[in-house]
C-alpha positions as a printed Julia matrix, in Angstrom:
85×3 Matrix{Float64}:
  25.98  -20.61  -17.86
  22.75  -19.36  -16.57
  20.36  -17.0   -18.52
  19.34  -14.08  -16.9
  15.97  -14.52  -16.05
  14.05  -11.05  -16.79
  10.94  -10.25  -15.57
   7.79  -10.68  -17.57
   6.75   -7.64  -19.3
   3.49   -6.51  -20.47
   2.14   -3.16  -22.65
  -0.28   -1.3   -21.43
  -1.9     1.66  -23.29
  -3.54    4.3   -21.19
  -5.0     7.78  -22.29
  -4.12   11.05  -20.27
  -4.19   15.1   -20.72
  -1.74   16.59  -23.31
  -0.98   18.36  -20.32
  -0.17   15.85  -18.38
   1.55   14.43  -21.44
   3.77   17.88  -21.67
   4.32   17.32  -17.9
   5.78   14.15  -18.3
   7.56   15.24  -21.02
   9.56   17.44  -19.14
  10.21   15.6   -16.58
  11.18   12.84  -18.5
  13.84   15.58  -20.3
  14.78   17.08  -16.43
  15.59   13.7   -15.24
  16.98   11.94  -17.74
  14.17    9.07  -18.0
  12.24    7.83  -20.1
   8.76    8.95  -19.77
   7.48    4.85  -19.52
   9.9     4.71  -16.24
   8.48    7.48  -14.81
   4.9     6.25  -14.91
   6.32    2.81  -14.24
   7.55    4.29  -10.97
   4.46    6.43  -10.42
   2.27    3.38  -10.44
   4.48    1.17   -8.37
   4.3     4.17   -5.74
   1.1     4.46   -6.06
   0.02    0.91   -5.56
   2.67    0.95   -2.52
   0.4     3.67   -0.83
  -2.63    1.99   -1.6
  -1.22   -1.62   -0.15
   0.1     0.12    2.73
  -3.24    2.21    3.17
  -5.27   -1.43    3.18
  -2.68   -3.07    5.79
  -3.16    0.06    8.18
  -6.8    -0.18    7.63
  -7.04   -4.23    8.4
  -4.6    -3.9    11.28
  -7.24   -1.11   12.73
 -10.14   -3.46   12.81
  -7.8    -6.56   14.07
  -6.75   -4.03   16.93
 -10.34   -3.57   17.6
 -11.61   -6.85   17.69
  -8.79   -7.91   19.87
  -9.42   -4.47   22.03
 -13.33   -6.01   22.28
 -12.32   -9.52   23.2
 -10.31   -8.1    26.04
 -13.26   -5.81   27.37
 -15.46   -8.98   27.35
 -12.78  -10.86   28.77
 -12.06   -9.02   31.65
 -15.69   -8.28   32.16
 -16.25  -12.21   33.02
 -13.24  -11.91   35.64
 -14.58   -8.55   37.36
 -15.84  -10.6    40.1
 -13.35  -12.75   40.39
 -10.98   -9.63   40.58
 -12.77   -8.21   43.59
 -12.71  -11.89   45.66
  -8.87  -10.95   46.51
  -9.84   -7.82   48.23
């Protein structure tokens, strides 16, 4: 048999509000959670936004590039264009 392979775990200690704290707290209570899978999942959403936020932001200047390669592009073939006519 095969052991379950579990991913690799690692603490983290971070400092917030006690309001924030309470806030969690609730939650946690509300939802049935723990209050480490909650900020677990807030920081995997997070980091999903910002990934997502980058790949948008890279895609814009590869669209722009390409968008000035094709001005340049058909700028050499303008006369060419016009020999047909």
């Amino acid at each position: 048999m095969q052991p379950e392979l579990q991913p690799k775990k690692a603490r983290l200690n971070v400092q917030i509000s006690y309001e924030l704290k309470v806030k969690l707290s609730q939650l946690s209570a509300f939802q049935g959670k723990k209050v480490s899978a909650l900020v677990r999942e807030s920081i995997e959403e997070k980091l999903k936004q910002i990934e997502k936020k980058i790949f948008e932001e890279k895609m814009k200047s590869a669209y722009q590039a390409l968008a000035q390669e094709n001005l340049k592009i058909s700028e050499d073939f303008k006369y060419v264009d016009s020999e047909n006519l």
